[in-house]
MARZA-591516 format. One record per atom (N, C-alpha, C): residue number from 1; x, y, z; residue in three letters. Coordinates in steps of 0.02 Angstrom, whole numbers, plus 50000, padded with zeros to 5 digits. Atoms other than C-alpha are relative to their C-alpha. Layout:
! MARZA-591516
+-----+-------+-------+-------+---------+
! num !     x !     y !     z ! residuo !
+-----+-------+-------+-------+---------+
! NUM !     X !     Y !     Z !     Ala !
...
+-----+-------+-------+-------+---------+
//
This chain:
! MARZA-591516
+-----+-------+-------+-------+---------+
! num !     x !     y !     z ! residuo !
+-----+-------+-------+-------+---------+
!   1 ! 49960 ! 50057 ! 50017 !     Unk !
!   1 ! 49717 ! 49589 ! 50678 !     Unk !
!   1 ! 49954 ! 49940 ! 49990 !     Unk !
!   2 ! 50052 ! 50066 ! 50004 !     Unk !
!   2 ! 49627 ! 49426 ! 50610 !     Unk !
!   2 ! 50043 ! 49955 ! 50068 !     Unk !
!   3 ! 50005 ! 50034 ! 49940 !     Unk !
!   3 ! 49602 ! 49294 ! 50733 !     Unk !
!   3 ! 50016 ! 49916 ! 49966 !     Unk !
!   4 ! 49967 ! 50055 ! 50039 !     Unk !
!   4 ! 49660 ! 49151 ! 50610 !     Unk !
!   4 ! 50067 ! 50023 ! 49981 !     Unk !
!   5 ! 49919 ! 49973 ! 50010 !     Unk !
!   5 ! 49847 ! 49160 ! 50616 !     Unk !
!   5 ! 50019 ! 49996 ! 49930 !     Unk !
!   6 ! 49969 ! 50011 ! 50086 !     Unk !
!   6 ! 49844 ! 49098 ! 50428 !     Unk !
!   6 ! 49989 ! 50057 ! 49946 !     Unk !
!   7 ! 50010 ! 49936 ! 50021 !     Unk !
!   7 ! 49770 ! 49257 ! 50390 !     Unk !
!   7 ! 50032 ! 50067 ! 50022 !     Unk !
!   8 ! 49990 ! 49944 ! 49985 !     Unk !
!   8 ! 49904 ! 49360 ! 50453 !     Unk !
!   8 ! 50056 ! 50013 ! 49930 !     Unk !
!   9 ! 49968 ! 49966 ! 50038 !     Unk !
!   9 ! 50010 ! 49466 ! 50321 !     Unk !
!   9 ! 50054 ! 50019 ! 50026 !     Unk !
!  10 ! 49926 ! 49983 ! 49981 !     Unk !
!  10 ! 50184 ! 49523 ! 50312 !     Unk !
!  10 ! 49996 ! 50067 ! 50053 !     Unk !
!  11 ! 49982 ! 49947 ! 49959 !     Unk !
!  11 ! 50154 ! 49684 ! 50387 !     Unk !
!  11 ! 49954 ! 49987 ! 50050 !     Unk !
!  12 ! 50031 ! 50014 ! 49923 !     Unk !
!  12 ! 50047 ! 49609 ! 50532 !     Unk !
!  12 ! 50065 ! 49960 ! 50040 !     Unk !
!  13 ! 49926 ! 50019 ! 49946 !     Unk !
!  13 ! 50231 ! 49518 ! 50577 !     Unk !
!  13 ! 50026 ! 50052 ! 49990 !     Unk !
!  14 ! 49935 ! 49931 ! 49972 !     Unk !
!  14 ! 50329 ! 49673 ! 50549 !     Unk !
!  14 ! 49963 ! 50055 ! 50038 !     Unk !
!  15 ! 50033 ! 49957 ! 49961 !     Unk !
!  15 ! 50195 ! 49781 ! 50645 !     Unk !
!  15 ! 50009 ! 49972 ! 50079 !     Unk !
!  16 ! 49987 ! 50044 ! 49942 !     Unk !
!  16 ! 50214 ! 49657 ! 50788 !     Unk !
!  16 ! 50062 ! 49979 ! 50031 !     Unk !
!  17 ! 49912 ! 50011 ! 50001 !     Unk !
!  17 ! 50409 ! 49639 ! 50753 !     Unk !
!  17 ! 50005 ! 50070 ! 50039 !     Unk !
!  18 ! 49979 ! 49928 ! 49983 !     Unk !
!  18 ! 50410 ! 49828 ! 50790 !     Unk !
!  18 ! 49986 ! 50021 ! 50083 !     Unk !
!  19 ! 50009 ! 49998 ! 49924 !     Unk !
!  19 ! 50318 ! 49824 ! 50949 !     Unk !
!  19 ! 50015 ! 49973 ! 50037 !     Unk !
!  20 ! 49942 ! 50046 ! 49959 !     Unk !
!  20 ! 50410 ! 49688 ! 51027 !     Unk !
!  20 ! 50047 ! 50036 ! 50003 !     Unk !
!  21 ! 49932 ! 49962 ! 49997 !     Unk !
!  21 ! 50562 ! 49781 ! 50991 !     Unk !
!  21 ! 49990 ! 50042 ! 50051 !     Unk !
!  22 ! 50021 ! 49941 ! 49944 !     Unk !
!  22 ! 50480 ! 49940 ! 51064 !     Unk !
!  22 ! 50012 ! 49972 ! 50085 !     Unk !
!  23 ! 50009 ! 50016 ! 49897 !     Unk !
!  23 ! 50436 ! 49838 ! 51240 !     Unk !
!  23 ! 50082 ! 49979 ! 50013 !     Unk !
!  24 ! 49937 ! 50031 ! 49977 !     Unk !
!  24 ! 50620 ! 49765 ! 51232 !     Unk !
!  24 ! 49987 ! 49948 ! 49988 !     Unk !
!  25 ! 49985 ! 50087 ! 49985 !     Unk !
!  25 ! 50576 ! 49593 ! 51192 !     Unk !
!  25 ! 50023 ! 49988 ! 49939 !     Unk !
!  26 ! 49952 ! 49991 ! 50070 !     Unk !
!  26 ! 50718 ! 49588 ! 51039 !     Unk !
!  26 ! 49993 ! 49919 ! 49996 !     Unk !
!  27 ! 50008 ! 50071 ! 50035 !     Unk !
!  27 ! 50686 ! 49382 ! 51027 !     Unk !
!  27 ! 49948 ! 49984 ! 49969 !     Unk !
!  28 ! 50069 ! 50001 ! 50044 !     Unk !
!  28 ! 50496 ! 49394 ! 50993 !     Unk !
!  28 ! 50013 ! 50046 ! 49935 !     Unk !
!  29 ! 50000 ! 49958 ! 50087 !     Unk !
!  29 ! 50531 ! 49527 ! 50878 !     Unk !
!  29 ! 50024 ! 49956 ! 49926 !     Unk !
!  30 ! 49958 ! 50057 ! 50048 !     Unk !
!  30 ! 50663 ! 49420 ! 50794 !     Unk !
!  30 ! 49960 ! 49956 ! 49965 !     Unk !
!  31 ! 50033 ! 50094 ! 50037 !     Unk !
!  31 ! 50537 ! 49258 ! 50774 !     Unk !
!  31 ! 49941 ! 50047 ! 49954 !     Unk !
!  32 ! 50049 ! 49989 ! 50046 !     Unk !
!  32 ! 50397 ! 49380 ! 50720 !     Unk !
!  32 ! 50026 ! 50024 ! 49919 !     Unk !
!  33 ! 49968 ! 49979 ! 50060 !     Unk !
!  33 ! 50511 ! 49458 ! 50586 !     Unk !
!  33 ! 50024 ! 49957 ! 49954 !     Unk !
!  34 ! 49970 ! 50055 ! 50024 !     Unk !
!  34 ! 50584 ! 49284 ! 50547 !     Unk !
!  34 ! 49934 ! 49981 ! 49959 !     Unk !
!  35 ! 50071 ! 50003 ! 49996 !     Unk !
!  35 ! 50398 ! 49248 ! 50504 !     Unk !
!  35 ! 49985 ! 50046 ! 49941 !     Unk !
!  36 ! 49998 ! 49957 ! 50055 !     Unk !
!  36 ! 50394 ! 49407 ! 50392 !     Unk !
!  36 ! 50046 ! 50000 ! 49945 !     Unk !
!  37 ! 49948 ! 50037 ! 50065 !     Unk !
!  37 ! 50547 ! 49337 ! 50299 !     Unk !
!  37 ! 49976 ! 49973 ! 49973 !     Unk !
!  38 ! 50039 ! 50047 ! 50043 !     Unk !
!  38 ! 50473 ! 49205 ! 50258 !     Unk !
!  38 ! 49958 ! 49978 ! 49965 !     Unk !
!  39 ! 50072 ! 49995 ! 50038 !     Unk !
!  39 ! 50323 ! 49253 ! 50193 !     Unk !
!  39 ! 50011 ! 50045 ! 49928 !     Unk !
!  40 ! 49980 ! 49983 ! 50058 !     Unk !
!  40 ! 50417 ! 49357 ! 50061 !     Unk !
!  40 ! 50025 ! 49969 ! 49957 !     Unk !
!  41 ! 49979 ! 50044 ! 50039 !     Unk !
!  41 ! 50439 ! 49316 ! 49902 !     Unk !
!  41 ! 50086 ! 50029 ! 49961 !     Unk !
!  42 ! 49949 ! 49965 ! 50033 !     Unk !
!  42 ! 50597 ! 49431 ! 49846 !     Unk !
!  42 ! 50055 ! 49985 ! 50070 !     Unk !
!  43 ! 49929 ! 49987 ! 49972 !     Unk !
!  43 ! 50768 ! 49384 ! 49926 !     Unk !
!  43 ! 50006 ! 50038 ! 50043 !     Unk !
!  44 ! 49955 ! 49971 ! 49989 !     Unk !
!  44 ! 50833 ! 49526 ! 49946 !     Unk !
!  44 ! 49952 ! 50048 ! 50074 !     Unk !
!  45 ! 50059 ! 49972 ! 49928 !     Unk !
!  45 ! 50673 ! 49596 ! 50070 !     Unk !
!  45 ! 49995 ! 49963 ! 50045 !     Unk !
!  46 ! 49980 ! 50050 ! 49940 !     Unk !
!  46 ! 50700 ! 49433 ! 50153 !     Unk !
!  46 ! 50065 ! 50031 ! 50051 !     Unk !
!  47 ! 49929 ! 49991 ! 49964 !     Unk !
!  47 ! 50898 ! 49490 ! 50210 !     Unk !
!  47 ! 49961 ! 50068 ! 50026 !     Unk !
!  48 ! 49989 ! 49940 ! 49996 !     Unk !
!  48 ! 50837 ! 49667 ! 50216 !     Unk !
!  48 ! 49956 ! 49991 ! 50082 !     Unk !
!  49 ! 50042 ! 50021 ! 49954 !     Unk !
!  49 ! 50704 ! 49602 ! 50352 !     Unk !
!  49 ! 50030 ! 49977 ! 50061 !     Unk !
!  50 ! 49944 ! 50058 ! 49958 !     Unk !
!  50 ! 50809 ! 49473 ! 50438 !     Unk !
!  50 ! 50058 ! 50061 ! 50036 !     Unk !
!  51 ! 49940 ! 49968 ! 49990 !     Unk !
!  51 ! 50952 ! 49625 ! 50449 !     Unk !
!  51 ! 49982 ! 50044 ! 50062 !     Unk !
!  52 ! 50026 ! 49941 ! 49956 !     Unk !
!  52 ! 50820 ! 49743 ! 50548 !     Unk !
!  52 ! 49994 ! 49955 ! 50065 !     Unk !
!  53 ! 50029 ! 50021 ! 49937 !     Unk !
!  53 ! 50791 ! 49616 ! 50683 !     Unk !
!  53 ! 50044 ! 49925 ! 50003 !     Unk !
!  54 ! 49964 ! 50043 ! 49991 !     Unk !
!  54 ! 50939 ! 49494 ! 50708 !     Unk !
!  54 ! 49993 ! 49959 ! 50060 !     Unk !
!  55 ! 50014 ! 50070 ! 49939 !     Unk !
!  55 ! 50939 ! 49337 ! 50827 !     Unk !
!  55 ! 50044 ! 50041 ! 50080 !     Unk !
!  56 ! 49955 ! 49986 ! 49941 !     Unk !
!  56 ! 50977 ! 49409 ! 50994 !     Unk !
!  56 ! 50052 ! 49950 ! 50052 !     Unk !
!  57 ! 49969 ! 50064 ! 49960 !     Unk !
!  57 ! 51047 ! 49235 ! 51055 !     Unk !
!  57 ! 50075 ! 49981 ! 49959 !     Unk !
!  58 ! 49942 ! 50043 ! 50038 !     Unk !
!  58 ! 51189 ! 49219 ! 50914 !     Unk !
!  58 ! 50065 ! 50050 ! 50025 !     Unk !
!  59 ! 49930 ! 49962 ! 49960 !     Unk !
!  59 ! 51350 ! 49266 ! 51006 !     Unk !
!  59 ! 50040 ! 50036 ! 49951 !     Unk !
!  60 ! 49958 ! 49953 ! 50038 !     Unk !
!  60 ! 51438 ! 49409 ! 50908 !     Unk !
!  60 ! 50057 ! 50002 ! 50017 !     Unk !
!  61 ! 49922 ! 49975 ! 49974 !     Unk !
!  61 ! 51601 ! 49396 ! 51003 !     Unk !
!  61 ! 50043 ! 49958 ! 49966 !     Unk !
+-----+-------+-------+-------+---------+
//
């Protein structure tokens, strides 16, 4: 992993999204994935991104 955060790539947040998930920590995952949204340039890989790793804080009820 580079050691300049400006040099990290989409799939260094969704590699990092994934392992958060793995340990259970579904909010880091979230911000790192949020992070991998945003670094795309196509829409629709944005939602598709955003969809795999939703805000664990937004009340669904």
């Amino acid at each position: 992993m580079p050691n300049d955060p400006a040099d990290l790539t989409v799939a260094d947040y969704l590699d990092g999204a994934r392992d958060m998930a793995a340990a259970g920590r579904s909010f880091l995952a979230h911000l790192l994935a949020e992070e991998a949204a945003r670094l795309v340039d196509d829409p629709d890989t944005a939602r598709s991104i955003r969809a795999q790793y939703p805000d664990p804080t937004t009340d669904r009820g």
